[in-house]
C-alpha positions as CSV (number, residue, x, y, z in Angstrom):
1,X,14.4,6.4,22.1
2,X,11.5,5.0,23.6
3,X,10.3,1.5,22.2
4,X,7.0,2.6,21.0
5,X,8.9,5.1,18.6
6,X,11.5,2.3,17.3
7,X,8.4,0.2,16.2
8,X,6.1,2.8,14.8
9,X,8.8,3.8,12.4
10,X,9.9,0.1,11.7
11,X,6.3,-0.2,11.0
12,X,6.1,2.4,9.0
13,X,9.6,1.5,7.2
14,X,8.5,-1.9,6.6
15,X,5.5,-0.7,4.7
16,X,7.4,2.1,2.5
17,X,10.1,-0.4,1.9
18,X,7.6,-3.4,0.2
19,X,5.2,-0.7,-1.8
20,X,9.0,0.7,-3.1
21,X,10.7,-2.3,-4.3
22,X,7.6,-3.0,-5.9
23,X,8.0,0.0,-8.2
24,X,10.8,-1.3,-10.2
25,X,8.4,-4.0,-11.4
26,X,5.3,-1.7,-12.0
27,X,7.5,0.8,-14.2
28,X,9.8,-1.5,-15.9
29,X,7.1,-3.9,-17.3
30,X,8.2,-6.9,-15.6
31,X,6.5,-9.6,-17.2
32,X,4.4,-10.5,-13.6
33,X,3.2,-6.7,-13.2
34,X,2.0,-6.9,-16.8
35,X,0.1,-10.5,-16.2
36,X,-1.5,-9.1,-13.3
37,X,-2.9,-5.8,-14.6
38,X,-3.6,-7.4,-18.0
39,X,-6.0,-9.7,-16.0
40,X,-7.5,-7.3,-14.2
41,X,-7.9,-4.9,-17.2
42,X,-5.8,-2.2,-16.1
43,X,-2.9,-2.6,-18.4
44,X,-0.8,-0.4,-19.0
45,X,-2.1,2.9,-17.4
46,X,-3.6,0.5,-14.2
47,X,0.0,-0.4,-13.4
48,X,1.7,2.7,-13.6
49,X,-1.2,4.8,-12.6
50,X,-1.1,2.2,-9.3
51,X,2.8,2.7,-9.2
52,X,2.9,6.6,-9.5
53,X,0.3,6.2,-6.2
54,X,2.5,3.4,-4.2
55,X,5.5,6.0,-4.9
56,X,3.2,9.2,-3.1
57,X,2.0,6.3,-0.1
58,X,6.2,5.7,0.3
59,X,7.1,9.3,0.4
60,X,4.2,10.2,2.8
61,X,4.6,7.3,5.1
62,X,8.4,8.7,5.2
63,X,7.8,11.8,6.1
64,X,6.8,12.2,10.3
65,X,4.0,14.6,10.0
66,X,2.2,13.0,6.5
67,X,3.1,9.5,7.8
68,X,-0.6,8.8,8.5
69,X,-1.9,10.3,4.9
70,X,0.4,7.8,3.7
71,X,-0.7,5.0,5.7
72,X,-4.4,5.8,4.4
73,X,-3.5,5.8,0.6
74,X,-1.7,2.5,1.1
75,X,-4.5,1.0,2.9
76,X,-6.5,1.8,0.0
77,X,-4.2,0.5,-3.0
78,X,-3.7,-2.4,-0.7
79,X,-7.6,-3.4,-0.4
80,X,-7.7,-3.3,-4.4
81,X,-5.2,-5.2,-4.3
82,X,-6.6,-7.8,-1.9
83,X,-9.8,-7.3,-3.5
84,X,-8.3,-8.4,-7.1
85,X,-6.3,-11.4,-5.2
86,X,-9.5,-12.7,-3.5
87,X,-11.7,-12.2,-6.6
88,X,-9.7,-12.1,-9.9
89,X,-6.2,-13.4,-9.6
90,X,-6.1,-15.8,-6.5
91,X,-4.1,-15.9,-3.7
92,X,-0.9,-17.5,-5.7
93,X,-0.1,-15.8,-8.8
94,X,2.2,-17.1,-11.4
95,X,3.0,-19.7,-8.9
96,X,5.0,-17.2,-6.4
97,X,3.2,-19.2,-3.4
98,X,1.1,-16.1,-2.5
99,X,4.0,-14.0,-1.7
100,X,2.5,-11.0,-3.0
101,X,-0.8,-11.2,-1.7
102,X,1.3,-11.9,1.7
103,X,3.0,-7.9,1.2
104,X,-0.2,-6.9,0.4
105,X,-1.5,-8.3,3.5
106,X,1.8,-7.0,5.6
107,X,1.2,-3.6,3.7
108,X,-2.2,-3.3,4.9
109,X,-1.4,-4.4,8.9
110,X,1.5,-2.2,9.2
111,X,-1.1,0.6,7.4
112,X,-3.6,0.4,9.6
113,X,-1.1,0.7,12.6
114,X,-0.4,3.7,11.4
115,X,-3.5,4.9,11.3
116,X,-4.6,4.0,14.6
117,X,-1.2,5.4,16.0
118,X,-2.3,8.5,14.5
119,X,-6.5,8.2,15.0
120,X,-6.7,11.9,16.7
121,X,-5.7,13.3,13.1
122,X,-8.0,10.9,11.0
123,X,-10.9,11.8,13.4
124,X,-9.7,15.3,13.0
125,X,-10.6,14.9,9.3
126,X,-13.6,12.9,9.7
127,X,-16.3,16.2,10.3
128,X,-14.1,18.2,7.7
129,X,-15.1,15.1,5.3
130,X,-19.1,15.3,6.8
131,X,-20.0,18.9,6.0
132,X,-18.9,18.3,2.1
């Protein structure tokens, strides 16, 4: 297996791996989740609306040919979330030393990889998107 391949699906593992062992968090009501999307003033159906869609981004990302739909819905959820970090929450929250805003961040890189691995198929769907 050529190198390239190795990294585009550690890449894309890395990513499905962070947004998933998120989930337990978002659908359990761990106290953090709840802090965060009280704050933002999305809780309850914010957090688990946010979950269901991290879930779809891991399952898509997983998958060879939808990898790169995946990669663009958690690029998305990701820049709310950095949006909320960098205007709401902060950068450390609850005192975890940023470490969430730093998945989001690693999210987001190995997201946009993706995408650019795969930029023939999103610029496939860019005149699709035009002529709506």
């Amino acid at each position: 297996m050529k190198a390239s391949t190795v990294f585009y699906w550690t890449v894309r593992l890395l990513a499905a791996l962070i947004m998933f062992q998120t989930l337990y968090f978002k659908f359990t009501g761990a106290s953090e989740s709840v802090y965060i999307f009280t704050t933002v003033g999305m809780e309850p159906w914010g957090r688990v609306g946010v979950g269901v869609l991290e879930l779809v981004a891991t399952v898509l990302l997983l998958i060879n040919v939808t990898a790169w739909l995946g990669a663009g819905l958690a690029l998305g959820l990701m820049f709310g979330a950095i949006g909320m970090h960098l205007t709401i929450l902060g950068i450390e929250v609850e005192g975890d030393g940023g470490y969430l805003f730093t998945l989001c961040l690693i999210v987001s890189i190995c997201s946009a990889f993706v995408l650019f691995r795969n930029k023939e198929k999103v610029m496939a769907l860019l005149p699709f998107l035009k002529h709506k």
